[in-house]
C-alpha positions in Angstrom: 9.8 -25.1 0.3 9.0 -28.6 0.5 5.9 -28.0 -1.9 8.3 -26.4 -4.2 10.3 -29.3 -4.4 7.6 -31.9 -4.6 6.6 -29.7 -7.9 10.2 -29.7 -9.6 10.4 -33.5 -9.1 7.3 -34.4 -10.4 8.6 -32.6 -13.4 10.4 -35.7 -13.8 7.9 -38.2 -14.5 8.9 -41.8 -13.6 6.2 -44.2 -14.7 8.1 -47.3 -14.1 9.4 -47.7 -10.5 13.1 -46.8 -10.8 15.7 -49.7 -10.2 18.7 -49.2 -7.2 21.5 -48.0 -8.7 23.5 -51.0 -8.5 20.6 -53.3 -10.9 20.7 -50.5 -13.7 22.7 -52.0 -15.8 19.9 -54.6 -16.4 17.5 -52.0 -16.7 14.8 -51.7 -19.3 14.7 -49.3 -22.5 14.4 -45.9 -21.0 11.9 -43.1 -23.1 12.8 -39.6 -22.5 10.0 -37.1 -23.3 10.2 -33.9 -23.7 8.6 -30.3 -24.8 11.8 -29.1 -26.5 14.5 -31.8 -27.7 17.7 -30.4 -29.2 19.8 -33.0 -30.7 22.6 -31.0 -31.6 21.8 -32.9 -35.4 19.2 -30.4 -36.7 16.7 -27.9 -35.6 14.9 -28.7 -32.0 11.9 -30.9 -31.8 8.8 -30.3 -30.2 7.0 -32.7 -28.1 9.4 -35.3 -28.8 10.6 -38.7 -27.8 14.0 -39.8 -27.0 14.7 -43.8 -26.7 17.6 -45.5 -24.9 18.2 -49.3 -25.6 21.4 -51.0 -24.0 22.9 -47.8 -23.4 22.7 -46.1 -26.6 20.2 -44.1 -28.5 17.9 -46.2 -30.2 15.5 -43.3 -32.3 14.7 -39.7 -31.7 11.5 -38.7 -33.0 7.7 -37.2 -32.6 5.8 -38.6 -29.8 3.4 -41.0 -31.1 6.2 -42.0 -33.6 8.8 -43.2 -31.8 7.0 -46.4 -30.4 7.9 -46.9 -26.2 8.3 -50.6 -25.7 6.3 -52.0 -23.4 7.9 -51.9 -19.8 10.2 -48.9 -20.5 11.2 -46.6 -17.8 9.4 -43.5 -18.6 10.6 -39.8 -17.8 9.4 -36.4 -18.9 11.6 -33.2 -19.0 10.3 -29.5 -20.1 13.8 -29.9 -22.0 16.2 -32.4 -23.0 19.7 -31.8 -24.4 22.6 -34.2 -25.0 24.4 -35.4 -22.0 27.0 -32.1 -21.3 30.8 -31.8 -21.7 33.4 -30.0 -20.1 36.0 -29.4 -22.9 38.6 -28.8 -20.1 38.8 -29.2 -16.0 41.2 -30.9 -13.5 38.1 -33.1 -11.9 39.6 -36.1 -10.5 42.4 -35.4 -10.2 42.0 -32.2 -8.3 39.7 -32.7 -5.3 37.2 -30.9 -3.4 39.5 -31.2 -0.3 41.5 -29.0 -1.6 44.0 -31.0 0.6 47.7 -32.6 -0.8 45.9 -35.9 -0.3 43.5 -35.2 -2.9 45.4 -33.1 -5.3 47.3 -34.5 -7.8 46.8 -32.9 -10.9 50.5 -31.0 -10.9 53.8 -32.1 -10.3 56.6 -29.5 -10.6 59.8 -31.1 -9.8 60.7 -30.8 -13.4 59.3 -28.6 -15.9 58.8 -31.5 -18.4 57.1 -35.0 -17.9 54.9 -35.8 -20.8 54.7 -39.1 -19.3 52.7 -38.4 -16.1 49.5 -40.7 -17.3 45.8 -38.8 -16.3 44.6 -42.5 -15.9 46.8 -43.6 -13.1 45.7 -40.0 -11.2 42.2 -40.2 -12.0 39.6 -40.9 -9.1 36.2 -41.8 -10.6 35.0 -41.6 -6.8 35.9 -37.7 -6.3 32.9 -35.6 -4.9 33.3 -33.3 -7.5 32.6 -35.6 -10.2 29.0 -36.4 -8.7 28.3 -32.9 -8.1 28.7 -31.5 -11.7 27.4 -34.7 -13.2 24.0 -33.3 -11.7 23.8 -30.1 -13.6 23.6 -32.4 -16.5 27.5 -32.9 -17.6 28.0 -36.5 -18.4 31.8 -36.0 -20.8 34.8 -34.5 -18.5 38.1 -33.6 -20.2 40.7 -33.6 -17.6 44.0 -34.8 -16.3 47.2 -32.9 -15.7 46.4 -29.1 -15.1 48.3 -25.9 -16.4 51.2 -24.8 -14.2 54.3 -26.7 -15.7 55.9 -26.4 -19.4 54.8 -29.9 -19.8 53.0 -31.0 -16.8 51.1 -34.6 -18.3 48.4 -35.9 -20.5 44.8 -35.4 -20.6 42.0 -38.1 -21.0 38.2 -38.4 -21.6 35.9 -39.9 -19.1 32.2 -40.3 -18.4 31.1 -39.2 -15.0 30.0 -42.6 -14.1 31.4 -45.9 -13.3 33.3 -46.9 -10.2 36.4 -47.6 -11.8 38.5 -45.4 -14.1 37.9 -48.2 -16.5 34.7 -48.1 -16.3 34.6 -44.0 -16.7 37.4 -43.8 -19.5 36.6 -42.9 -22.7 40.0 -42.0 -24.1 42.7 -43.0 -21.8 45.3 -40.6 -23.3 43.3 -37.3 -25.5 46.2 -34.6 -25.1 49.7 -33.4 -23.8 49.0 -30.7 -22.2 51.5 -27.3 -22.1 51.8 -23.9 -20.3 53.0 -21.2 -22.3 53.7 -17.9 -20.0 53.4 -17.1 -16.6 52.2 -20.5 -15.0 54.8 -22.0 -17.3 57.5 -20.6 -16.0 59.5 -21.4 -12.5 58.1 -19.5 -9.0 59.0 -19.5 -5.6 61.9 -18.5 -3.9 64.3 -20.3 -6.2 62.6 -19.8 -9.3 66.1 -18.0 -10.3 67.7 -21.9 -10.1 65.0 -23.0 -12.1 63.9 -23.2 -15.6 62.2 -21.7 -17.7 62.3 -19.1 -16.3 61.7 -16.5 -19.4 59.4 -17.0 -22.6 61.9 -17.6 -24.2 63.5 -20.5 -22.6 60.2 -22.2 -22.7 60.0 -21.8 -25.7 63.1 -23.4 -26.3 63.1 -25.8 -23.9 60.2 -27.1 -26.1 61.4 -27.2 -28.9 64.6 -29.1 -27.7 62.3 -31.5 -26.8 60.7 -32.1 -29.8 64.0 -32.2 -31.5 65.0 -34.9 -29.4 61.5 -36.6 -30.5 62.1 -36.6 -33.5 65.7 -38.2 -33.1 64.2 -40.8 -31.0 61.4 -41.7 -34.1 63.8 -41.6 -36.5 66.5 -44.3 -34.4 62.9 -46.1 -33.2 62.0 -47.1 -36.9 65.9 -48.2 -38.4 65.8 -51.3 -39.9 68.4 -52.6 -38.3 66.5 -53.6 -34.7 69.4 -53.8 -32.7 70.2 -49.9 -33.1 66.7 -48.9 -31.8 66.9 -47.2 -28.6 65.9 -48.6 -25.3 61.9 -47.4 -24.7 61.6 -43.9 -22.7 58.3 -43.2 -21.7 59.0 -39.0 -21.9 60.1 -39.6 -25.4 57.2 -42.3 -26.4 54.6 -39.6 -25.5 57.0 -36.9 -27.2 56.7 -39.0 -30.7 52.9 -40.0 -30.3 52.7 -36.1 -30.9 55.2 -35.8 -33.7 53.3 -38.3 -35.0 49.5 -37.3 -34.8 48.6 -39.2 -32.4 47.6 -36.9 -29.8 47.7 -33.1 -30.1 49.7 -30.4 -27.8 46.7 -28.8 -25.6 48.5 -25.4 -25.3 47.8 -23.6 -22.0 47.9 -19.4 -23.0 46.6 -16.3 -23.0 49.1 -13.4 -24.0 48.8 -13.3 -28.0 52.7 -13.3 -27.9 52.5 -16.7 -26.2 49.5 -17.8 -28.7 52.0 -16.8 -31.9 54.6 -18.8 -30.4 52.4 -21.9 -30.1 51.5 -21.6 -33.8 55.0 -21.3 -34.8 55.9 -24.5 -33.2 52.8 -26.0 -34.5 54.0 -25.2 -37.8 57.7 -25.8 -37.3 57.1 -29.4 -36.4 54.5 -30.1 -38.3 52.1 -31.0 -34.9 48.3 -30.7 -33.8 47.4 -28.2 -31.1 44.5 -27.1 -29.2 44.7 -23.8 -27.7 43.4 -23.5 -24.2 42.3 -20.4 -22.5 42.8 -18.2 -24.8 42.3 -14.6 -23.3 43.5 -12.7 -26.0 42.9 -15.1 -29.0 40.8 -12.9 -30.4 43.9 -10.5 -31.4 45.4 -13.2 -33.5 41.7 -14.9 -35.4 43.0 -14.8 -39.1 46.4 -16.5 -37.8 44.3 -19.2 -35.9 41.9 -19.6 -38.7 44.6 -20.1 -41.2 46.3 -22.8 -39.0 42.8 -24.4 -38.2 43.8 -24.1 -34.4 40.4 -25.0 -32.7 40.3 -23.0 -29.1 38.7 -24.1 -25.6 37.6 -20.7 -24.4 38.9 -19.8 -20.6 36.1 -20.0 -18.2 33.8 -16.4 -18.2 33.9 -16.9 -14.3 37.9 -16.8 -14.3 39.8 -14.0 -12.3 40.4 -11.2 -14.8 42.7 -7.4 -13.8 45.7 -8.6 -14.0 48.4 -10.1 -15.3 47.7 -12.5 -18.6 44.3 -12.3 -18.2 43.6 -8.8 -18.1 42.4 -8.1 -21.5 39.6 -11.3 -21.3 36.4 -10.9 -22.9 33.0 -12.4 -21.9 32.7 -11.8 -25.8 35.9 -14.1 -27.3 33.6 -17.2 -28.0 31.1 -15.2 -30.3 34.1 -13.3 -31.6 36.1 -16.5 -32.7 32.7 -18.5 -33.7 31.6 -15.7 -36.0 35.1 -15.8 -37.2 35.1 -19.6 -38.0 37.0 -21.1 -35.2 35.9 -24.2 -33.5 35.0 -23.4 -30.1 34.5 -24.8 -27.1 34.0 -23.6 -23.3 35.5 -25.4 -20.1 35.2 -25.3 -16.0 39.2 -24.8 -16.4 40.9 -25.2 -13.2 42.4 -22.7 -10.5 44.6 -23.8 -7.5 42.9 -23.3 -5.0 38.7 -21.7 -5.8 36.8 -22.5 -7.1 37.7 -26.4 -7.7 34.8 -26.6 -10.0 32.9 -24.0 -12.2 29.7 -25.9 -14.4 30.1 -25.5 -17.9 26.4 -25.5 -17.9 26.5 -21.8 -16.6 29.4 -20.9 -18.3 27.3 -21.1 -21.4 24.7 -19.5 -20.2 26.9 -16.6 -19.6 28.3 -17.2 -23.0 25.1 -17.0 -24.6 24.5 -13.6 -23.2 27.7 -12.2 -24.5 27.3 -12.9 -28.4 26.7 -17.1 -28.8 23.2 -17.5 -29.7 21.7 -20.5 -27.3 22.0 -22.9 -29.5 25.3 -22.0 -30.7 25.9 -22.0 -26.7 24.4 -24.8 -26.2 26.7 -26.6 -29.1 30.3 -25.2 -27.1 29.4 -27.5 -24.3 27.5 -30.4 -27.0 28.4 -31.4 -30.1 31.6 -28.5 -30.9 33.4 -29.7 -27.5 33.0 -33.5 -29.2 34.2 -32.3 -32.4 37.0 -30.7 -31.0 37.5 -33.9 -28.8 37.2 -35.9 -31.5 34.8 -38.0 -29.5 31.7 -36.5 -32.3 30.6 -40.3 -33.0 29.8 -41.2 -29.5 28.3 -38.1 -27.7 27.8 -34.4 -28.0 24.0 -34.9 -29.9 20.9 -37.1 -29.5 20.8 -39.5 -32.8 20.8 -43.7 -33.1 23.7 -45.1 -32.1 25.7 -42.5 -30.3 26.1 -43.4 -26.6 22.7 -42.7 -24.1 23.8 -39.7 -22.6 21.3 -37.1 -21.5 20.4 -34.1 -19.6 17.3 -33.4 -18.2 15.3 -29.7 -17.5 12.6 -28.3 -16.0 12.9 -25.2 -18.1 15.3 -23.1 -20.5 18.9 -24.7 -19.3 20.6 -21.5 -19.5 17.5 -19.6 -17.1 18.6 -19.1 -13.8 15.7 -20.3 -12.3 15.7 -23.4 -14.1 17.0 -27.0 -12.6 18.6 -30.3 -14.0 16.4 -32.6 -13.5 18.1 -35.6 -14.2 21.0 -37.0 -16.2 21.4 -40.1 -18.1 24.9 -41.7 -18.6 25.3 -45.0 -21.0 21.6 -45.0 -20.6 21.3 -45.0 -17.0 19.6 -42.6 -14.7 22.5 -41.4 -12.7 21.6 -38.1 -10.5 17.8 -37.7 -10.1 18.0 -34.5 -7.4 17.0 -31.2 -8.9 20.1 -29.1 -9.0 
């Protein structure tokens, strides 16, 4: 065993004594080489040389082109791929406790609080975070969690730094909304409650985005002293009204995906459809409205209820159709508290997705659909210095992260 070990970490080749973790941010260029680059930006490149200088990519090119400055950290990988995103989880908000103390990622005292900020819930220390970051995913996606009409906002973070400054990319990306089941009231006085049909939801959305619009409309009079007093629901209401941020739509029953569209298209709004299970009933009507989709986990519970007519297939399906695509960890209450996107790819690609159209759901598609496309998701100058590490084919079983790079710094080193 130990032999075994020794072998996968001399995979990764360190020819300059590696710096604690707390001097790396004065650390030297770093030069990644590796058998098989893809850069998400063109075809794969063979034998080739990445370089990182003050966090960012510097040049991508064929060894013996790409000069290494002298003094550069030097590590070698079988395969190298863009630093990894999860297009949607909970991580860092929900735990690995799986404890009230460490679970904040859903409130449900009302069924609508745009409000609730990811960023003021967000703990860049969570276990979890460290723990995917070494299969290689540097970009997380999360904040408030389905389970309420309106249960929050989302943001983007990097899984480094040891403040949520630090790890922010985007402090507000989405709003996010449950549409069906997890949407509606439960528990033993879910009769008191609402929604408590599809169709109240439903409603109760669209009242809200009716009083949004009121509250835009009063916000921009001329006359000052008739604007109304600031409320933070109805701030986050009208960023969305007004393009700012879209609705990430939580749903899987195609009747609950047709309603999303319609309200897309009544108010004139950006969504994102999450989950999706039966999207694939309704491509020519998501195509049309240019509704990109973050694909439910293959790994999620499937036999009943919304999510009994889920396909390992749906990504290929909606790819092939045109869609944007992306695939997720997604979240469940209680297990698991983290899936890897890495191997929900993997399973992705064996269903339909070629690997590199695989490999692009959890790259360079989940930044497009982000809208993060300019600073990670491929390997070119000037995006950020975010990379994963391989000792073989990263969708192989058998195969480890070696080590991944965030802002250009060696941050997970143990074979995983």
């Amino acid at each position: 065993m130990m032999a075994s070990t020794l072998s996968r970490l001399a995979t990764l080749a360190i020819c300059v004594a590696l710096l604690p973790a707390e001097e790396l941010a004065a650390a030297p260029p770093l030069a990644i080489l590796g058998g098989t680059i893809h850069t998400m930006n063109g075809p794969p490149l063979f034998d080739g040389v990445v370089l990182l200088v003050d966090g960012k990519v510097e040049a991508v090119g064929p060894a013996g082109v790409v000069p290494i400055p002298a003094g550069a950290t030097v590590l070698k990988a079988a395969v190298v791929t863009p630093g990894l995103i999860d297009a949607h989880c909970a991580i860092g908000l929900s735990g690995h406790l799986n404890q009230k103390q460490d679970q904040d990622q859903l409130d449900t005292s009302t069924a609508m609080q745009p409000e609730l900020r990811a960023i003021d819930a967000y703990n860049p220390q969570e276990r979890l975070i460290e723990w995917v970051r070494g299969f290689g995913v540097t970009t997380l996606h999360t904040g408030h969690a389905p389970g309420a009409l309106i249960s929050g906002q989302t943001m983007i973070v990097k899984t480094s730094g040891k403040t949520v400054e630090e790890a922010t990319v985007r402090p507000t990306a989405m709003v996010a909304v449950t549409l069906g089941d997890a949407g509606r009231a439960a528990g033993k006085d879910a009769e008191k409650k609402s929604p408590g049909t599809r169709s109240k939801a439903v409603a109760m959305l669209r009242g809200e985005l009716v009083k949004g619009r009121e509250y835009l409309r009063k916000r921009h009079l001329a006359d000052a002293s008739k604007h109304p007093d600031k409320d933070l629901h109805l701030e986050a209401i009208g960023a969305v009204l007004e393009g700012h941020w879209p609705l990430l739509v939580t749903a899987d029953r195609a009747a609950d995906i047709a309603s999303a569209l319609r309200i897309a298209e009544e108010f004139g709004i950006r969504i994102v459809l999450d989950s999706g299970a039966e999207s694939y009933l309704l491509i020519e009507q998501l195509k049309g409205a240019k509704v990109p989709v973050i694909v439910h986990p293959t790994m999620r519970r499937s036999g009943m209820g919304e999510t009994e007519n889920l396909s390992f297939e749906t990504a290929a399906k909606l790819r092939a159709a045109g869609i944007p695509v992306a695939l997720q960890s997604g979240y469940e209450s209680y297990v698991p508290k983290a899936r890897v996107v890495l191997f929900e790819a993997g399973v992705a690609a064996a269903n339909g997705l070629s690997l590199e159209e695989a490999l692009a759901a959890i790259t360079i598609d989940a930044a497009r659909i982000l809208g993060i496309e300019e600073r990670v998701g491929s390997l070119q100058p000037g995006r950020d210095g975010d990379v994963a590490l391989f000792d073989g084919d990263p969708f192989e079983y058998t195969t480890h992260c070696i080590g991944t790079v965030v802002n250009g710094e060696l941050v997970s080193r143990e074979p995983r």
